[in-house]
PAPA-693470 format. One record per residue (C-alpha): z, y, x; residue in one letter. Coordinates in Angstrom, 3 decimals. Example, Ala and Ser with C-alpha at 12.3 -4.5 7.8 and 13.67 -1.06 7.14 Angstrom:
2
<rofi><w>7.800</w><v>-4.500</v><u>12.300</u><aa>a</aa></rofi>
<rofi><w>7.140</w><v>-1.060</v><u>13.670</u><aa>s</aa></rofi>
END
This chain:
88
<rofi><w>0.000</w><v>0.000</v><u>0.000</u><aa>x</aa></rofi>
<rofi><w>-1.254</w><v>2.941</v><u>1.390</u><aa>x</aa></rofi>
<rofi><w>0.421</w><v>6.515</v><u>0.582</u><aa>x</aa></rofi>
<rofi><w>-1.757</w><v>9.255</v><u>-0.375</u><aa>x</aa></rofi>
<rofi><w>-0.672</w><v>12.563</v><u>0.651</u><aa>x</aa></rofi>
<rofi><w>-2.300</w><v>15.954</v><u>-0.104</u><aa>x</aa></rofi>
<rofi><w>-2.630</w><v>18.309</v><u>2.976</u><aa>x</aa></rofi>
<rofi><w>-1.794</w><v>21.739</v><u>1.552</u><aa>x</aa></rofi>
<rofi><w>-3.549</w><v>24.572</v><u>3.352</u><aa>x</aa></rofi>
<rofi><w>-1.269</w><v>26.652</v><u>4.574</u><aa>x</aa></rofi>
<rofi><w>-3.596</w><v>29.891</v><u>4.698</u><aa>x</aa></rofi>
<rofi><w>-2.246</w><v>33.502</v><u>5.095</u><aa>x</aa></rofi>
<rofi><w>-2.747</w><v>35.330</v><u>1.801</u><aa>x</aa></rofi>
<rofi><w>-2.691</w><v>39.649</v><u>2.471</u><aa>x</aa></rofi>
<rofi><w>-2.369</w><v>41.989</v><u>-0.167</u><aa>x</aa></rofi>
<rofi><w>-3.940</w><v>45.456</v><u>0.605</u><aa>x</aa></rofi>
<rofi><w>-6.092</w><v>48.457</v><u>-0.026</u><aa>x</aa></rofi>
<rofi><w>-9.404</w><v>48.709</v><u>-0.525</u><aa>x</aa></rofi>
<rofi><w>-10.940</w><v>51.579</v><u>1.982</u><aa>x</aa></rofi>
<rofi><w>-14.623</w><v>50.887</v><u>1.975</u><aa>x</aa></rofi>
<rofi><w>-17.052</w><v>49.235</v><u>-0.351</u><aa>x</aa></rofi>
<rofi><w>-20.336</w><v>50.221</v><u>1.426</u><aa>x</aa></rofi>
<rofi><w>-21.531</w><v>47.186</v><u>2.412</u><aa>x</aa></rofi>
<rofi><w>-23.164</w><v>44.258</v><u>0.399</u><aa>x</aa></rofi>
<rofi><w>-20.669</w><v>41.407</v><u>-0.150</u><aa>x</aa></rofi>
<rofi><w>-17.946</w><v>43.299</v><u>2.098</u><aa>x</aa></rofi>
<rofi><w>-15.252</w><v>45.601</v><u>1.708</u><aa>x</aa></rofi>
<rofi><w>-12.686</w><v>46.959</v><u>4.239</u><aa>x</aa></rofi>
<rofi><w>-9.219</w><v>46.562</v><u>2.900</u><aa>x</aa></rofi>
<rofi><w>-6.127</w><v>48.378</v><u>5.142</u><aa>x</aa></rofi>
<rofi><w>-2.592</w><v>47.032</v><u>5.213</u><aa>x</aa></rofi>
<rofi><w>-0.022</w><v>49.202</v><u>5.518</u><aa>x</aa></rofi>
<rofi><w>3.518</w><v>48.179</v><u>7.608</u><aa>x</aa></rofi>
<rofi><w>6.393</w><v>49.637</v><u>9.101</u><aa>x</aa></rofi>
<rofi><w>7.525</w><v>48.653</v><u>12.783</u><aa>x</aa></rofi>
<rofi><w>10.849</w><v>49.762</v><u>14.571</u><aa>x</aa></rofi>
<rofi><w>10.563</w><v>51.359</v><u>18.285</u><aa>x</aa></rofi>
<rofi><w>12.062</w><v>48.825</v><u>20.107</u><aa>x</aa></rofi>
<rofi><w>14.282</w><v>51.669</v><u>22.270</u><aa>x</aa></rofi>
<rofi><w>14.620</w><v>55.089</v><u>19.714</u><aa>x</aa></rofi>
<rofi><w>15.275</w><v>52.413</v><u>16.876</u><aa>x</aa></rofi>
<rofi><w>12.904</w><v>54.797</v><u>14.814</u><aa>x</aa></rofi>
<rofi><w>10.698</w><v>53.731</v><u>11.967</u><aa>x</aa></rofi>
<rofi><w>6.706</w><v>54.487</v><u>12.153</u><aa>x</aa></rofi>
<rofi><w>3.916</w><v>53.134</v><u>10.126</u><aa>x</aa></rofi>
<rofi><w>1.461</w><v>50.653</v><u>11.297</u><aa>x</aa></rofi>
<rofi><w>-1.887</w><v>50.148</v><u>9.575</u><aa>x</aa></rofi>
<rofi><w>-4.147</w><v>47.334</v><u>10.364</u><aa>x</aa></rofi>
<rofi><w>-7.542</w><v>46.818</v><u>8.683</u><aa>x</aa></rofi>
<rofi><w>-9.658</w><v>43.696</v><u>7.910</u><aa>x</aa></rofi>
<rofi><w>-13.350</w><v>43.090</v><u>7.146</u><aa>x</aa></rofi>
<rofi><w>-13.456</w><v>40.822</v><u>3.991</u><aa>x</aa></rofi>
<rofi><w>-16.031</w><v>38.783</v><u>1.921</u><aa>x</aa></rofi>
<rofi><w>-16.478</w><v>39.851</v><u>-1.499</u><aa>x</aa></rofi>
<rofi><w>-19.281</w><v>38.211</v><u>-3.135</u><aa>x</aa></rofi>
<rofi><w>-19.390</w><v>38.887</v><u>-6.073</u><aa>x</aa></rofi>
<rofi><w>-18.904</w><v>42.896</v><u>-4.888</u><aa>x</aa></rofi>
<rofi><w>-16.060</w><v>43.447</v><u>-7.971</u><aa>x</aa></rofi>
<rofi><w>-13.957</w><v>45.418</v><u>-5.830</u><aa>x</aa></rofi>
<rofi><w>-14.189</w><v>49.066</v><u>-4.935</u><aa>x</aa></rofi>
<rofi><w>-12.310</w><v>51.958</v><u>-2.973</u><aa>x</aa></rofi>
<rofi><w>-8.705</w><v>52.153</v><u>-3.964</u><aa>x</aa></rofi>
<rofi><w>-8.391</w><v>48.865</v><u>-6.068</u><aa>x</aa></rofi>
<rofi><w>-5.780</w><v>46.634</v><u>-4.782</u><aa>x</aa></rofi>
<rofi><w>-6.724</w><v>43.218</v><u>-3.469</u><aa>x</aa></rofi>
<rofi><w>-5.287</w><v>39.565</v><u>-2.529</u><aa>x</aa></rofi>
<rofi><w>-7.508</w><v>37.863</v><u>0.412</u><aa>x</aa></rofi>
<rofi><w>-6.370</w><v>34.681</v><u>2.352</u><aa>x</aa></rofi>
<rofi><w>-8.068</w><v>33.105</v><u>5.428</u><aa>x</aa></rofi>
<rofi><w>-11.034</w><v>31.368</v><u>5.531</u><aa>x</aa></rofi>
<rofi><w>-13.993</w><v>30.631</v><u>7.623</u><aa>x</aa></rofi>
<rofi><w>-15.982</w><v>32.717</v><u>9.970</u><aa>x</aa></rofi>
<rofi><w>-18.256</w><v>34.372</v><u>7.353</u><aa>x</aa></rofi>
<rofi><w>-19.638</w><v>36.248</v><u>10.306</u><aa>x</aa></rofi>
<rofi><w>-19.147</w><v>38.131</v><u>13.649</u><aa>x</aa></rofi>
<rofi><w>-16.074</w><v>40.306</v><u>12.332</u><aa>x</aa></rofi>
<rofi><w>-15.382</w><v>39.181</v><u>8.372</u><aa>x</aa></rofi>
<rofi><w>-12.434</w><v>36.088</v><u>8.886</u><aa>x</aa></rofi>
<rofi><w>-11.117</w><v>36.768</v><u>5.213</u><aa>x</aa></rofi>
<rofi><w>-12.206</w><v>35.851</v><u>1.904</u><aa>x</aa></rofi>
<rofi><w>-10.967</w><v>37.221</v><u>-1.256</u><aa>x</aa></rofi>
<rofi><w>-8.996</w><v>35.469</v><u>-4.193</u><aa>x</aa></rofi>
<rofi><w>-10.425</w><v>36.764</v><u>-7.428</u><aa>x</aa></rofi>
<rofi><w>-7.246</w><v>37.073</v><u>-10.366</u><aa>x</aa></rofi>
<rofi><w>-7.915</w><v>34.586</v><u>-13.169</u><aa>x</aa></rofi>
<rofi><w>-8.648</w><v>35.168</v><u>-16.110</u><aa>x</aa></rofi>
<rofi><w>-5.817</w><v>35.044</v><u>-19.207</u><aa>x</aa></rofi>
<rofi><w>-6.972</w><v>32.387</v><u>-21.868</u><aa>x</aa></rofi>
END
């Protein structure tokens, strides 16, 4: 008897902002964080920004998104994003 076991995926999902909706089947979506300075102990905000696949191109400027990783889609886009379902 042979046990069966499911390998969850155990993919980052981001929540950000979308910046930029230019592109065909690609938005640029900015996620905002705040670090500590490791000697003044002070607070300052950190923004980091990610290329990701949208291809159905729903999404645009200021909406806010869910994206998880995925596949190289190409040279810079590493993120795909996860559409909201629908309510039956």
């Amino acid at each position: 008897m042979k046990s069966e076991s499911k390998k969850q995926s155990k993919k980052r999902i981001i929540k950000g902002r979308v910046v930029n909706s230019n592109v065909d089947k690609t938005i640029k979506v900015e996620i905002e964080t705040y670090k500590t300075h490791p000697l003044y102990h002070k607070r300052y905000k950190f923004t980091q920004s990610y290329q990701v696949h949208d291809p159905k191109n729903q999404f645009k400027k200021g909406d806010l998104v869910e994206f998880e990783e995925g596949r190289p889609f190409s040279k810079t886009k590493r993120f795909k994003v996860i559409y909201p379902r629908k309510k039956k």
